[in-house]
C-alpha positions in Angstrom: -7.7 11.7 21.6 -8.4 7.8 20.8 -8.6 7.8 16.8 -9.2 4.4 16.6 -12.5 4.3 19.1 -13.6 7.6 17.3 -13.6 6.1 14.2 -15.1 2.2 15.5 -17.9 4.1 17.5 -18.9 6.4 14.4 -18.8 3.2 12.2 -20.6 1.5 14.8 -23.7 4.1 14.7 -23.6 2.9 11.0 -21.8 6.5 9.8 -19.4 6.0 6.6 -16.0 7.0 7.2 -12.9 8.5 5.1 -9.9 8.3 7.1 -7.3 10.4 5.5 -4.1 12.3 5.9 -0.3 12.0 4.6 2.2 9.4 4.1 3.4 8.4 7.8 0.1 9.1 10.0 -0.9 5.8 10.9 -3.8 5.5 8.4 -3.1 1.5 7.7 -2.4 0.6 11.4 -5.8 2.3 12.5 -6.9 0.6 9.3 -5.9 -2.8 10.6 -7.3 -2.3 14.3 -10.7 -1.9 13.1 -10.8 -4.4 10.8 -9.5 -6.9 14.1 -12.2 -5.1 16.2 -15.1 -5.7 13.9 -13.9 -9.6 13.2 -13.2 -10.2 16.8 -17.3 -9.1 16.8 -17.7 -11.9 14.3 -18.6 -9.1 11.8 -17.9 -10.2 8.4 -15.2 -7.5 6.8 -14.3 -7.1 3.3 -10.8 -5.7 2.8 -10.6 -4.6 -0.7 -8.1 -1.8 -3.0 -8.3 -1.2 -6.3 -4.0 -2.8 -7.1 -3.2 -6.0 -5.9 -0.4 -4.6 -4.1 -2.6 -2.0 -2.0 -5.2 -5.2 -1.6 -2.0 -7.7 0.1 -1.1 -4.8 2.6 -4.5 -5.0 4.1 -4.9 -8.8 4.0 -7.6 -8.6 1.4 -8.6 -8.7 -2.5 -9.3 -6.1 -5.4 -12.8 -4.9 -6.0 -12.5 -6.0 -9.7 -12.3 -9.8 -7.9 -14.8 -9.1 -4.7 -17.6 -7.3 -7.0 -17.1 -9.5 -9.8 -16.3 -6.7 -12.4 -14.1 -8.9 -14.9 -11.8 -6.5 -16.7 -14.4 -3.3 -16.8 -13.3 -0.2 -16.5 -16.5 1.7 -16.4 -20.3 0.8 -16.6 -20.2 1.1 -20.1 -17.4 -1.6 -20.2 -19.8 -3.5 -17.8 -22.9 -3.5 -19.9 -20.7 -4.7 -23.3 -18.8 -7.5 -21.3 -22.3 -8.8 -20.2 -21.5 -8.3 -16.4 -23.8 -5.7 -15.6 -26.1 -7.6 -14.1 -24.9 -9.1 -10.7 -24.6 -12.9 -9.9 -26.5 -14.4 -7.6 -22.9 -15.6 -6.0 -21.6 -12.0 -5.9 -24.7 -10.6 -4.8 -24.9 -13.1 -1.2 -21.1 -12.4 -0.8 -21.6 -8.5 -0.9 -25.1 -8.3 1.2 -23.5 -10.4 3.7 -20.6 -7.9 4.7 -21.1 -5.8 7.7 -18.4 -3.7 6.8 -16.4 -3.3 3.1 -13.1 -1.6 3.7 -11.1 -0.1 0.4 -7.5 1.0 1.4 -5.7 3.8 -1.6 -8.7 5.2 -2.6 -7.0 7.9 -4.4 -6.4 4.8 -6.5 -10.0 4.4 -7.3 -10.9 6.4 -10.7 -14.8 8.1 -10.8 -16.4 5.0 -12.9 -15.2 2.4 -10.8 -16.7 3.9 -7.9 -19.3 4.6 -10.4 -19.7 0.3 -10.4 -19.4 -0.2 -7.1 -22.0 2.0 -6.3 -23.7 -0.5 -9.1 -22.7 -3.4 -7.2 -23.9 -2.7 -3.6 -27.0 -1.0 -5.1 -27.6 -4.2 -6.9 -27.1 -6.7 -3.8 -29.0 -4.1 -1.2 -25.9 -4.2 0.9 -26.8 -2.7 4.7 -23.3 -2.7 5.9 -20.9 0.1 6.1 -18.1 1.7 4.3 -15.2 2.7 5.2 -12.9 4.3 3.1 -8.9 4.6 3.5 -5.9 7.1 1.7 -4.8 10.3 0.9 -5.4 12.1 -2.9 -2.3 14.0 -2.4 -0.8 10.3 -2.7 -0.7 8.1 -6.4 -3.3 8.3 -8.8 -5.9 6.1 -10.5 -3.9 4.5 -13.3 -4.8 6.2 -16.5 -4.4 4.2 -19.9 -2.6 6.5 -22.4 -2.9 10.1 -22.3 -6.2 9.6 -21.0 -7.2 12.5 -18.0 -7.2 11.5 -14.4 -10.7 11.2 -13.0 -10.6 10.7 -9.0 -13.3 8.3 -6.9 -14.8 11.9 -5.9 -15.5 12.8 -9.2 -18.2 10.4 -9.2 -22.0 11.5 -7.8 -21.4 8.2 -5.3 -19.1 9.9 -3.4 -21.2 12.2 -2.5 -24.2 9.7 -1.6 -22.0 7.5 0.5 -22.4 11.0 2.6 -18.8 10.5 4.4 -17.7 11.4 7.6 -13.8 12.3 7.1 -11.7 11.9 9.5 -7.8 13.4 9.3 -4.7 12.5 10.7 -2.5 14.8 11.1 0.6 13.5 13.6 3.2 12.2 11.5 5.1 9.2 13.1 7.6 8.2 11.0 10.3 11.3 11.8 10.5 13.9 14.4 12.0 16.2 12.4 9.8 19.0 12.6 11.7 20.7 9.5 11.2 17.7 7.5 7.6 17.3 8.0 7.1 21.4 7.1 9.2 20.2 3.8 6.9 17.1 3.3 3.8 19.0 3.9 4.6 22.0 1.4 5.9 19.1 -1.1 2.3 17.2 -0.3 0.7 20.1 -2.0 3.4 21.0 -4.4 4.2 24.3 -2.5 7.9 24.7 -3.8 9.1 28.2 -2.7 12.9 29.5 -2.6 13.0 28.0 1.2 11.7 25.0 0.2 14.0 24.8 -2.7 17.1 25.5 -1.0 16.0 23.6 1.7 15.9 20.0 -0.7 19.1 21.3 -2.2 20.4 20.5 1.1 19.5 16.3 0.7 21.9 16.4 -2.2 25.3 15.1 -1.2 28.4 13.2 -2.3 27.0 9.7 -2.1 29.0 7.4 -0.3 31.8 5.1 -1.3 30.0 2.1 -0.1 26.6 2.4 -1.6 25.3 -1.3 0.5 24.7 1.1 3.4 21.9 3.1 2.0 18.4 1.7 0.2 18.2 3.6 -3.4 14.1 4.6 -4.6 13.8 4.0 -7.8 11.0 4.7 -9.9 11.2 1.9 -12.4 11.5 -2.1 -11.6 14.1 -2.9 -14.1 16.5 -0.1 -12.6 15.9 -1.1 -9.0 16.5 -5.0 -9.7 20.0 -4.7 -11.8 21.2 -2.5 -8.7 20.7 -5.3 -6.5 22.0 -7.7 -9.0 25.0 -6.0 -8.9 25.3 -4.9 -5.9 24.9 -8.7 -4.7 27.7 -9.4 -6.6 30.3 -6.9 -4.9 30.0 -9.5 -1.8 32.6 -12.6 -1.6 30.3 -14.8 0.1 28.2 -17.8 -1.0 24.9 -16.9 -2.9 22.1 -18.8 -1.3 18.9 -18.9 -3.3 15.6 -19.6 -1.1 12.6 -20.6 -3.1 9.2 -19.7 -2.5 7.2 -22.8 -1.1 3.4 -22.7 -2.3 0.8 -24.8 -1.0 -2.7 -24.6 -3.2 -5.5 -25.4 -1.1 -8.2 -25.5 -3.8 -7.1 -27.2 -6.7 -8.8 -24.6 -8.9 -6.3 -22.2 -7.5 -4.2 -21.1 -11.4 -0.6 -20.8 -11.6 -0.7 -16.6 -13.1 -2.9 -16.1 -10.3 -0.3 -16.8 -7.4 2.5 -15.6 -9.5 0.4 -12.0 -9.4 -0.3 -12.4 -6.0 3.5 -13.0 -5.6 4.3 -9.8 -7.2 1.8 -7.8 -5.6 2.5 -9.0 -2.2 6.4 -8.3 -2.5 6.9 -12.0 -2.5 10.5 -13.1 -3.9 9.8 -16.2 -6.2 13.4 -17.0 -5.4 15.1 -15.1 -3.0 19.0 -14.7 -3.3 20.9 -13.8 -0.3 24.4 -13.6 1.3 25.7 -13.6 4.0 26.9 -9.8 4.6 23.9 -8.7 2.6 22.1 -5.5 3.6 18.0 -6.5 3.6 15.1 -4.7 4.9 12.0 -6.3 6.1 8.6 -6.4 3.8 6.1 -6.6 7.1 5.6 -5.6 10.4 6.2 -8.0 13.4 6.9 -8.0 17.1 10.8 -7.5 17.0 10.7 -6.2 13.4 8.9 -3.8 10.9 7.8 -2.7 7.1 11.0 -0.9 6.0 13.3 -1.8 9.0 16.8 -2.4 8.1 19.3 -5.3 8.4 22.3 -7.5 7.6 22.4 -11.1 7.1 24.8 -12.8 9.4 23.8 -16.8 8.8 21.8 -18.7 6.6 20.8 -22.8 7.1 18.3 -24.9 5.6 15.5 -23.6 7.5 16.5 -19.9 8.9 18.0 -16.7 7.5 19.4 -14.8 10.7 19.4 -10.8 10.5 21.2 -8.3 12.4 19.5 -5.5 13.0 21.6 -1.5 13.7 20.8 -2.3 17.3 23.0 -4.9 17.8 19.5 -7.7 18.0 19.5 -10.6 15.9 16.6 -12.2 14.5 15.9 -15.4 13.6 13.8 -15.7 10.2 11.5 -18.6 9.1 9.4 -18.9 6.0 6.0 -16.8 6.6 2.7 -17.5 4.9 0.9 -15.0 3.1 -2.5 -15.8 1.8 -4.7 -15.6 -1.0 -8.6 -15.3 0.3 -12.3 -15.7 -1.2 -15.5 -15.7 0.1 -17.3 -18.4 -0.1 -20.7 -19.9 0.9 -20.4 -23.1 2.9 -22.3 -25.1 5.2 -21.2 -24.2 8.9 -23.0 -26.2 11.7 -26.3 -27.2 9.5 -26.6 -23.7 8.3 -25.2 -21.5 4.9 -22.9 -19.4 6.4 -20.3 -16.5 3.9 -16.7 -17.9 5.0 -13.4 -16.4 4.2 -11.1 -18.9 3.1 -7.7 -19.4 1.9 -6.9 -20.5 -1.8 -3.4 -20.7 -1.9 -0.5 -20.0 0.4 3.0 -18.6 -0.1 6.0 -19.5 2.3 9.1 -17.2 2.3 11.1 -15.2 4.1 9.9 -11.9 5.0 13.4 -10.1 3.4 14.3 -8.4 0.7 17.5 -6.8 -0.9 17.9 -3.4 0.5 19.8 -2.0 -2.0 17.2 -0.7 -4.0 13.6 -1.2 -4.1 10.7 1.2 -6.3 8.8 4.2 -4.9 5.7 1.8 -5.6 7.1 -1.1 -3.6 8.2 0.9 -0.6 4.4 1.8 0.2 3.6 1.6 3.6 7.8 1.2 4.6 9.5 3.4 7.0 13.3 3.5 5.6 16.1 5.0 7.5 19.4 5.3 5.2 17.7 6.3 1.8 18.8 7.8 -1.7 16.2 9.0 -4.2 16.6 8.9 -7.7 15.0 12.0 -8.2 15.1 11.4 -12.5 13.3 8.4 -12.4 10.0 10.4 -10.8 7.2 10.3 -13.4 3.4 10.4 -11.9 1.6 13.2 -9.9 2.8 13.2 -5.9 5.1 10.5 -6.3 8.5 12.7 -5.4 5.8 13.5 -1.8 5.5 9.5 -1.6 9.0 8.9 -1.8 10.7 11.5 0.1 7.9 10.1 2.8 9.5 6.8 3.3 12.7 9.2 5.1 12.7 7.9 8.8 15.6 9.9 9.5 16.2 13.1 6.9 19.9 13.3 8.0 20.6 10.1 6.3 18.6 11.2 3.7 20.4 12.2 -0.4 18.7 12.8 -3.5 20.2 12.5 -6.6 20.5 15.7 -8.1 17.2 16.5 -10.6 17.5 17.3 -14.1 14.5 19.4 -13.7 13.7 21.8 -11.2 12.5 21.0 -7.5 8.6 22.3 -8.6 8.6 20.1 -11.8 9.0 17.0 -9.9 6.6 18.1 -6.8 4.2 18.3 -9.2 0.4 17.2 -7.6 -3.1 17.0 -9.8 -5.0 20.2 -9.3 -8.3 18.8 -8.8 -6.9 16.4 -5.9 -5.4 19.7 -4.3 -8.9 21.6 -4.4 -10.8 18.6 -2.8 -8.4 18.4 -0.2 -8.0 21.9 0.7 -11.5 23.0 -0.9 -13.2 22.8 2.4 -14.6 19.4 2.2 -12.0 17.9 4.3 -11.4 21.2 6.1 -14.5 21.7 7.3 -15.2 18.4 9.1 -12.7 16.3 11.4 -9.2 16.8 11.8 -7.7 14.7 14.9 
């Protein structure tokens, strides 16, 4: 069965879609081909998520930016900012999409759907949605101790009347034990099989620690291990900096230092030779996750080795920041996406360590999990999902049990096994 024309033609007959399923399915690469199939249709797609991060994966912006919701959190927040109201800018940009794209929905809390529905209410957008993630995955953010309220929590959900369709074929491992462990982890299912069987992962680590890619849940933690790391190797340290080229001059300095984070961007990237680095994008010889070691390094090219023997020869890539705008295209207003900023550097980072946030999206073959450094609903499922290959797979021993850390929000459970994504499409 061809997903990807399932899901073009049914958005094509103007049918909003919810392509789901768990971590490894394919759900961004399908995600990706339709976006290139409606733009190669001159359709005018906006590719939005609810982080930064999420947003830069797809190419696109956050709906806080694209709907113009300025720091609201709900409609009530909205209405006391003075932003309920739409702009006449905001409203031409959204009524001019054909089709509005948002990638980790279960990012998206109820009352921001709540003003989205606001927003394309407001500009009598005719396009259609097309909505992308798993809830089994991370969470809205919640400030404080406040409850976690999902996008289908809101009455839109419901009126956006959503064709969902599920992946099921995971292609990241062929480990068919594995994917029975990552399924019953999705939905925190932690029997005594399931127990024993992630007692299995915990092993002696190695002596040499460069050959495997530690997941840690905090930033600080995963940055001193690379410092230090780093500093086990005799070699020169090499420090590329980020070029960035601004081409609107209104384009602020915070904003592409965000960007930068979001998009995995090193501001200055420090590299030896010898150093272990994994790749932060796909490409034809390389991809997201992929592992290797840095054999040269010149002005203008770092050169990686990858575990099959292939070198590859790394420039600086560009990653952009993009905005629509209204410009005047042959005589006539036309909405154009253009670029504000862009940020050349290599596409590498140290593979030492990296966070379970960071590694979305990556497919990581020699990985250790620190297992006491997982905080948030589902995010044990999301990082024991990066495994590519379970044998080279070791979690650090837990100081809780196995069913406290595979712990998943209830209401996220029910919807997806409460027979609304049950009863309708599962390919």
């Amino acid at each position: 069965m061809n997903y990807l024309n399932i899901a073009i033609n049914k958005l094509k007959q103007k049918q909003n879609i919810f392509l789901t399923g768990g971590a490894g399915v394919g759900k961004t690469t399908i995600t990706r081909e339709i976006i290139k199939s409606f733009e190669e249709d001159a359709k005018k797609v906006a590719k939005l998520a609810s982080t930064g991060m999420a947003a830069t994966l797809i190419g696109g912006q956050t709906l806080h930016s694209f709907l113009d919701l300025g720091i609201a959190s709900s409609l009530q927040d909205l209405e006391l900012n003075g932003k309920l109201e739409i702009s006449k800018k905001a409203k031409k940009i959204i009524h001019s999409m054909d089709l509005l794209v948002i990638d980790e929905i279960s990012m998206v809390s109820d009352t921001l759907l709540d003003m989205i529905e606001l927003r394309l209410m407001q500009a009598d957008f005719k396009g259609i949605l097309l909505f992308v993630g798993d809830f089994l995955q991370l969470p809205p953010v919640v400030r404080g101790y406040g409850e976690v309220k999902y996008a289908f929590e809101s009455p839109a959900w419901e009126a956006f009347d959503f064709e969902t369709l599920e992946l099921t074929h995971i292609y990241r491992t062929d480990d068919k034990e594995f994917i029975e462990l990552l399924n019953s982890v999705r939905f925190g299912h932690i029997d005594e099989q399931i127990h024993n069987h992630l007692n299995r992962y915990i092993k002696p680590l190695p002596n040499d620690l460069s050959e495997f890619t530690f997941l840690f849940g905090k930033n600080e933690t995963a940055a001193k291990h690379n410092k230090s790391q780093l500093a086990f190797i005799d070699e020169e340290l090499f420090v590329k900096e980020a070029q960035i080229i601004k081409h609107v001059k209104s384009a602020k300095d915070a904003e592409v230092e965000r960007f930068m984070n979001d998009a995995r961007i090193e501001k200055e990237l420090e590299v030896k030779i010898g150093a272990p680095v994994l790749f932060t994008r796909n490409s034809w010889n390389y991809f997201n996750g992929e592992r290797g070691i840095v054999v040269n390094i010149d002005n203008n090219f770092v050169y990686v080795q990858k575990s099959d023997e292939k070198v590859v020869k790394l420039e600086a890539v560009a990653q952009s920041k993009g905005m629509w705008k209204e410009k005047i295209v042959e005589g006539k207003k036309e909405m154009v996406e253009e670029n504000l900023f862009s940020v050349y550097q290599f596409p590498i980072k140290l593979a030492f360590a990296i966070t379970i946030h960071k590694s979305q999206g990556m497919s990581i073959e020699d990985l250790i999990i620190e297992t006491n450094e997982i905080f948030a609903p589902s995010q044990f499922y999301v990082a024991l999902s990066r495994s590519s290959n379970p044998k080279r797979l070791n979690l650090i021993a837990p100081k809780k049990q196995w069913y406290e850390l595979a712990f998943v929000n209830h209401k996220a459970t029910q919807f997806v096994i409460g027979g609304k994504l049950v009863e309708k499409n599962k390919i």
